[in-house]
TORKOL-4160 file (C-alpha; in steps of 0.2 Angstrom, whole numbers, padded with zeros to 4 digits, m for minus):
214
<pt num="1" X="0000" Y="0000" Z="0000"/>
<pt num="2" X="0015" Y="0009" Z="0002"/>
<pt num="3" X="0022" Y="0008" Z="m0014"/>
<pt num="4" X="0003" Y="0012" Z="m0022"/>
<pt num="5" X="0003" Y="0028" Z="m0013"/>
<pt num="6" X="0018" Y="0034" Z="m0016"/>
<pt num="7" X="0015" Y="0030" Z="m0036"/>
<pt num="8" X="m0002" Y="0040" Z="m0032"/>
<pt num="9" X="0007" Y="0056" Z="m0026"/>
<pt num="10" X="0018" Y="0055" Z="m0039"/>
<pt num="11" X="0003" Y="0057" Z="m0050"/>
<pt num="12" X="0002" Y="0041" Z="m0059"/>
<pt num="13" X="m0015" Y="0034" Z="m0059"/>
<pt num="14" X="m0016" Y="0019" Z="m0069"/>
<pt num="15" X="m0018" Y="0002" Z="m0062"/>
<pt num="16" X="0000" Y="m0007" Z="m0055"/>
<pt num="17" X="0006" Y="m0022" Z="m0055"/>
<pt num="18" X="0015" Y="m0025" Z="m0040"/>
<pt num="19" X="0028" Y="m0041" Z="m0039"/>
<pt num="20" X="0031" Y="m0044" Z="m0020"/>
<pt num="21" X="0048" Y="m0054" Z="m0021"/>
<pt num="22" X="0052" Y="m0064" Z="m0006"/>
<pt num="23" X="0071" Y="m0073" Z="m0003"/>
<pt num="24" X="0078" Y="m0080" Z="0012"/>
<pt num="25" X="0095" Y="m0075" Z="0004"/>
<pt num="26" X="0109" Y="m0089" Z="0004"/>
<pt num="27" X="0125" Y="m0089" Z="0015"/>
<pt num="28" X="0142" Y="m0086" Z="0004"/>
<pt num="29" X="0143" Y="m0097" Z="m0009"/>
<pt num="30" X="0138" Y="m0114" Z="0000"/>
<pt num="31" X="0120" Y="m0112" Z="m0004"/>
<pt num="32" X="0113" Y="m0112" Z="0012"/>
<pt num="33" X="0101" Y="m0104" Z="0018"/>
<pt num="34" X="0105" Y="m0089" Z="0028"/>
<pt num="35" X="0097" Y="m0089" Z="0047"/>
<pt num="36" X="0099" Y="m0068" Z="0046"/>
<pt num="37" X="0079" Y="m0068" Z="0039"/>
<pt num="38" X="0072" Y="m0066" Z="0021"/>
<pt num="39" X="0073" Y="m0049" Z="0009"/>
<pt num="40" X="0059" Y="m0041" Z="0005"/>
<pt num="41" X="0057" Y="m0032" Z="m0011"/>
<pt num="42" X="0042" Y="m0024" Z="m0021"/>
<pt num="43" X="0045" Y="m0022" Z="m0040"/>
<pt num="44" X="0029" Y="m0009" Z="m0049"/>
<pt num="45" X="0027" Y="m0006" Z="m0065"/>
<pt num="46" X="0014" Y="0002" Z="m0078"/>
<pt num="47" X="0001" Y="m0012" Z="m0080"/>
<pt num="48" X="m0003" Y="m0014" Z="m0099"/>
<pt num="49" X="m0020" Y="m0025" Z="m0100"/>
<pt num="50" X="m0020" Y="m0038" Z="m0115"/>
<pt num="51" X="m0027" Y="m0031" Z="m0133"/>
<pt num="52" X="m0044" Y="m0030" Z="m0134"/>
<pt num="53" X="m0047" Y="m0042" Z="m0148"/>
<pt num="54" X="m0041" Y="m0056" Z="m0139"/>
<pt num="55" X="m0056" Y="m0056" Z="m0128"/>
<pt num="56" X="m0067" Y="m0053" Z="m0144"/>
<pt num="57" X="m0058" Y="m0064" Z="m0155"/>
<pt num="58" X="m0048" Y="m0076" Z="m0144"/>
<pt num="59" X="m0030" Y="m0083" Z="m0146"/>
<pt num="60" X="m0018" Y="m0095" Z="m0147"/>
<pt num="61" X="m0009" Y="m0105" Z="m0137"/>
<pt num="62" X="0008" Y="m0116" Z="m0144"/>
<pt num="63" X="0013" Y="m0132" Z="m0136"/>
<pt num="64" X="0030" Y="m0136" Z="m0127"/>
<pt num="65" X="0036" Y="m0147" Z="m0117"/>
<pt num="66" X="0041" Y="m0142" Z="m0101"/>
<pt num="67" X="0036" Y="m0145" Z="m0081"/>
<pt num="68" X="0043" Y="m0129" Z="m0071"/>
<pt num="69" X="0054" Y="m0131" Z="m0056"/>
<pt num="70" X="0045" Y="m0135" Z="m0039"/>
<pt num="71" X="0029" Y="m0131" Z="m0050"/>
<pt num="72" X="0018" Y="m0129" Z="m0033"/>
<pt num="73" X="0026" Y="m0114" Z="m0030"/>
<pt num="74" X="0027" Y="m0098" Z="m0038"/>
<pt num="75" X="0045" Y="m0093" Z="m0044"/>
<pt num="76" X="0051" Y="m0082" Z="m0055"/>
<pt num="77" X="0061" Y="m0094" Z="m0068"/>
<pt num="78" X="0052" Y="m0091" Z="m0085"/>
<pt num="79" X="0066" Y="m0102" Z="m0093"/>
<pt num="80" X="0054" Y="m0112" Z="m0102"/>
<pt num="81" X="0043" Y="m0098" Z="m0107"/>
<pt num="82" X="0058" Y="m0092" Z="m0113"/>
<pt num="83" X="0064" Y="m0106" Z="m0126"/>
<pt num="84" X="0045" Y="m0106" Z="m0129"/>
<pt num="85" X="0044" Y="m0088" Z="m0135"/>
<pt num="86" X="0058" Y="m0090" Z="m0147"/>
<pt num="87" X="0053" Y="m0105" Z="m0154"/>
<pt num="88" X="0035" Y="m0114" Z="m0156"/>
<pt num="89" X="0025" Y="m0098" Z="m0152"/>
<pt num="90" X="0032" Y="m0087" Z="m0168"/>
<pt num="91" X="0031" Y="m0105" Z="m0177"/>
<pt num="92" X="0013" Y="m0105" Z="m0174"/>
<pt num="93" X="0009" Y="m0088" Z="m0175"/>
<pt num="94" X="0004" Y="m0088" Z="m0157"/>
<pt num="95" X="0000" Y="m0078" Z="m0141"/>
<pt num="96" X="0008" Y="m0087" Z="m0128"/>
<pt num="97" X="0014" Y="m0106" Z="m0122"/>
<pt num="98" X="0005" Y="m0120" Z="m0116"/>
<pt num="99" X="0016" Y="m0133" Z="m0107"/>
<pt num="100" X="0015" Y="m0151" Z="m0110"/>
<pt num="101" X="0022" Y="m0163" Z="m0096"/>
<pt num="102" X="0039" Y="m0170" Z="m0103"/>
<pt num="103" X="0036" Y="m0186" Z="m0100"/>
<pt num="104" X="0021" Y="m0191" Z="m0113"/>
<pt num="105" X="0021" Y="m0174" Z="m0120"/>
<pt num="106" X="0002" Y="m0175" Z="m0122"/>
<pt num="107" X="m0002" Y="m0171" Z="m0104"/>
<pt num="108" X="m0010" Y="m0153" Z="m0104"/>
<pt num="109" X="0000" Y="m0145" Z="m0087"/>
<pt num="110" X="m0004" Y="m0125" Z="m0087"/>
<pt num="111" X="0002" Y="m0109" Z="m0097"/>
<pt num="112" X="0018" Y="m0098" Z="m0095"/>
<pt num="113" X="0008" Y="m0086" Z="m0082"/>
<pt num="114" X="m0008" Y="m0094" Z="m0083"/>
<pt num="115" X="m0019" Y="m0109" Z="m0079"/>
<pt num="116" X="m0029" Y="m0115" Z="m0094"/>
<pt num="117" X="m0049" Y="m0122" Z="m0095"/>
<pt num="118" X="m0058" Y="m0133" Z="m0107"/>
<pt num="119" X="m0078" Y="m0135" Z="m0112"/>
<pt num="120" X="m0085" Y="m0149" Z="m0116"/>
<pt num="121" X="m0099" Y="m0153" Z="m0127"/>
<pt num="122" X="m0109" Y="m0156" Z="m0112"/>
<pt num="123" X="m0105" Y="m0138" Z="m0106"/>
<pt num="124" X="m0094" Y="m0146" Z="m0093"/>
<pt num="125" X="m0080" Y="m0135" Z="m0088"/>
<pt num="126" X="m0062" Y="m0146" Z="m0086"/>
<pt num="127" X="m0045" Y="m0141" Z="m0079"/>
<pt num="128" X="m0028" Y="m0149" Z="m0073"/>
<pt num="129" X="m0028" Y="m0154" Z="m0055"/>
<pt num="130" X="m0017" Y="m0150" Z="m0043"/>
<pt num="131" X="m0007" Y="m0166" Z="m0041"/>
<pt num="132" X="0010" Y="m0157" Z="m0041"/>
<pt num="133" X="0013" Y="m0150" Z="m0057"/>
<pt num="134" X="0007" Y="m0133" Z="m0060"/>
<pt num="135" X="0004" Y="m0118" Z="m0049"/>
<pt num="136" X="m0011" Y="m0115" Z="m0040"/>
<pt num="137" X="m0012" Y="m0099" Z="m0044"/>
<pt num="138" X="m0024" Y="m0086" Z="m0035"/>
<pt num="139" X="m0033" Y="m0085" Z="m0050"/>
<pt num="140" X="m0039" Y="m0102" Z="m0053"/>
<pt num="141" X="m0045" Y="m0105" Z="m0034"/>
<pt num="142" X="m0056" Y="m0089" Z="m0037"/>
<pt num="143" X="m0064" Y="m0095" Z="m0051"/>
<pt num="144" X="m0065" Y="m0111" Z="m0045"/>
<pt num="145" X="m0075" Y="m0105" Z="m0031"/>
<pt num="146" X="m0086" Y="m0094" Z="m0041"/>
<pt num="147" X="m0090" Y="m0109" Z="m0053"/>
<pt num="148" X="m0090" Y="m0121" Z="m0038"/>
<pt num="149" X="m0105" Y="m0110" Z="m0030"/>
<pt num="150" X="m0113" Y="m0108" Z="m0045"/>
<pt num="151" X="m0128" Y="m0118" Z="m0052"/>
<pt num="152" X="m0125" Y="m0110" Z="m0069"/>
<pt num="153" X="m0109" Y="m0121" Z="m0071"/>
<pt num="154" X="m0102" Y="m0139" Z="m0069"/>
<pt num="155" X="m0083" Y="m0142" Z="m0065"/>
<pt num="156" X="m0072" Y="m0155" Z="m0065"/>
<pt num="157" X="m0053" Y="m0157" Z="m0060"/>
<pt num="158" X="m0046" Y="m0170" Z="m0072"/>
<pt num="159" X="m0032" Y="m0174" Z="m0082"/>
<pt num="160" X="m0032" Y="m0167" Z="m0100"/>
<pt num="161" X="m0022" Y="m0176" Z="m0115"/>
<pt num="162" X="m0017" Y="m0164" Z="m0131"/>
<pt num="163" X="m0027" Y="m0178" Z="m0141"/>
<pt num="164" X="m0044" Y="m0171" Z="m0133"/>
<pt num="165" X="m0043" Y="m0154" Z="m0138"/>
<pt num="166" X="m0051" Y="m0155" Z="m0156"/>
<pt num="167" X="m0068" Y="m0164" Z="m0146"/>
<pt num="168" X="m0068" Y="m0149" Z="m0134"/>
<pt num="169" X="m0080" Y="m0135" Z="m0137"/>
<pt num="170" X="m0072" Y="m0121" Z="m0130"/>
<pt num="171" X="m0055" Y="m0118" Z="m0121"/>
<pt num="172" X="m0050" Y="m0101" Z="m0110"/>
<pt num="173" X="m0036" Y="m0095" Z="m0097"/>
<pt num="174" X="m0037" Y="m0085" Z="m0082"/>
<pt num="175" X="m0023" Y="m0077" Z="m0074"/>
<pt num="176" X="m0022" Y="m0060" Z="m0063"/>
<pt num="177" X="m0014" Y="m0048" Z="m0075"/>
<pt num="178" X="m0027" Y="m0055" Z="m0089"/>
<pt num="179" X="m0044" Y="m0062" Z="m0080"/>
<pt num="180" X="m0053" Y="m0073" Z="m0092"/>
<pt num="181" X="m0046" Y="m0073" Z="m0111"/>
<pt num="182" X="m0053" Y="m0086" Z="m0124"/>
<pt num="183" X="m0043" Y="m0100" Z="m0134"/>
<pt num="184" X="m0049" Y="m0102" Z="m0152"/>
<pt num="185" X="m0034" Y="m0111" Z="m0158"/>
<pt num="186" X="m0019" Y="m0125" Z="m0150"/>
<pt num="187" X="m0006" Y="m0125" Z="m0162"/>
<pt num="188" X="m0015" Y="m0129" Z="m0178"/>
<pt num="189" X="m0032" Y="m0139" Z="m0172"/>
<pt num="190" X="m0046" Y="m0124" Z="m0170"/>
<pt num="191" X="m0056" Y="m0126" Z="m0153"/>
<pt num="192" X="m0075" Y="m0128" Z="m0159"/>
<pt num="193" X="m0080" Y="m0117" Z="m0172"/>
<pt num="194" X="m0067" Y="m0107" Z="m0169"/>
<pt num="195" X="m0075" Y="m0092" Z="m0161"/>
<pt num="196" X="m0077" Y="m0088" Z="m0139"/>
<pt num="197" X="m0089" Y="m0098" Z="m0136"/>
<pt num="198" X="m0105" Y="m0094" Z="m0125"/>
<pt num="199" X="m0098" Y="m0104" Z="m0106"/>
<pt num="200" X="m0082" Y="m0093" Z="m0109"/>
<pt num="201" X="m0089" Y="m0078" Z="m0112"/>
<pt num="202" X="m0103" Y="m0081" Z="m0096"/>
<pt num="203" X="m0088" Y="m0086" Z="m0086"/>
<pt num="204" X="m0079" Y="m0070" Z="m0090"/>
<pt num="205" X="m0092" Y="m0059" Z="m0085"/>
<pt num="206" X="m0094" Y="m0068" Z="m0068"/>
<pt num="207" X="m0076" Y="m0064" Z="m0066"/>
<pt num="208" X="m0078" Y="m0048" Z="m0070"/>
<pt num="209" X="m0093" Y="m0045" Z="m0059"/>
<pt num="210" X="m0083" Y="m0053" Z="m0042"/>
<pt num="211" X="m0071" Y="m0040" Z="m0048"/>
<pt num="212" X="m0081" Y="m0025" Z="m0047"/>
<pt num="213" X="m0089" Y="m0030" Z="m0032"/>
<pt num="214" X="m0074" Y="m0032" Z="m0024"/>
């Protein structure tokens, strides 16, 4: 709050994004952890929301395989994301990454900064669970929550294979900096008829509304 109100009186009235970076610190170069306490630092920038059309229109996600380091816990090692960006994202024209596990390569884990969702044709909403191997974000518990309490939506925490996503209807992500954005396209299969479907778009306005209300 400090850091927001000093950005205030300096006249800056955008919205923020705030990283809150917190390290124990290590002891010489034994990489131990130092008993002297953690290091506390807050990083604010300008926060620049996603292009319009990509919650009009939808995006694209590129495949890679790649399981993050301690995946339950939120770091900022983007090395994946990285070798992503630079190779199968321009090579499918894409918006961003979505990681495979590196074992089968087909298992659906979650995005560069964001957890990923699938529809059904039954209108059943589907995700990764939490067994280990992706974050669980913010984000996804709060929309988990809204569509848990909901009677409007139906959703299950299951595993999800590459091969599954041309007999989905729909696909979206969620994440803090983006909310709710559509999926029209994985690599080259087109999700449905290629367009944000009607769940994606109802669950987007429930997010928003939580928001607002806030």
């Amino acid at each position: 709050m400090e850091v927001v109100g000093r950005n205030r009186r300096m006249g800056i009235k955008d919205d923020l994004l705030i990283d809150v970076i917190f390290s124990g610190g290590l002891v010489g170069n034994k990489m131990l952890q130092s008993d002297e306490g953690a290091y506390l630092y807050v990083a604010v920038q300008k926060m620049e929301p996603p292009a319009a059309e990509f919650y009009e229109k939808g995006i694209c996600l590129a495949t890679f395989p790649h399981l993050r380091i301690c995946p339950d816990v939120k770091l900022l090692h983007y090395v994946g994301a990285i070798l992503a960006h630079q190779t199968v994202v321009p090579t499918y024209g894409a918006q961003d990454v979505l990681f495979l596990h590196p074992h089968d390569q087909q298992t659906i884990l979650e995005g560069s900064t964001f957890t990923i969702f699938f529809v059904n044709s039954d209108r059943e909403i589907l995700t990764p669970p939490l067994d280990g191997s992706i974050l669980d974000s913010i984000t996804r518990r709060v929309l988990l929550e809204l569509l848990g309490t909901s009677d409007t939506f139906k959703v299950h925490q299951r595993p999800v294979l590459l091969t599954q996503i041309q007999s989905f209807a729909e696909s979206f992500i969620a994440s803090t900096t983006r909310n709710v954005v559509p999926v029209t396209r994985i690599n080259n299969a087109i999700i449905g008829n290629g367009r944000p479907g009607v769940v994606t778009q109802s669950v987007m306005n429930t997010l928003q509304s939580y928001i607002a209300s806030y």
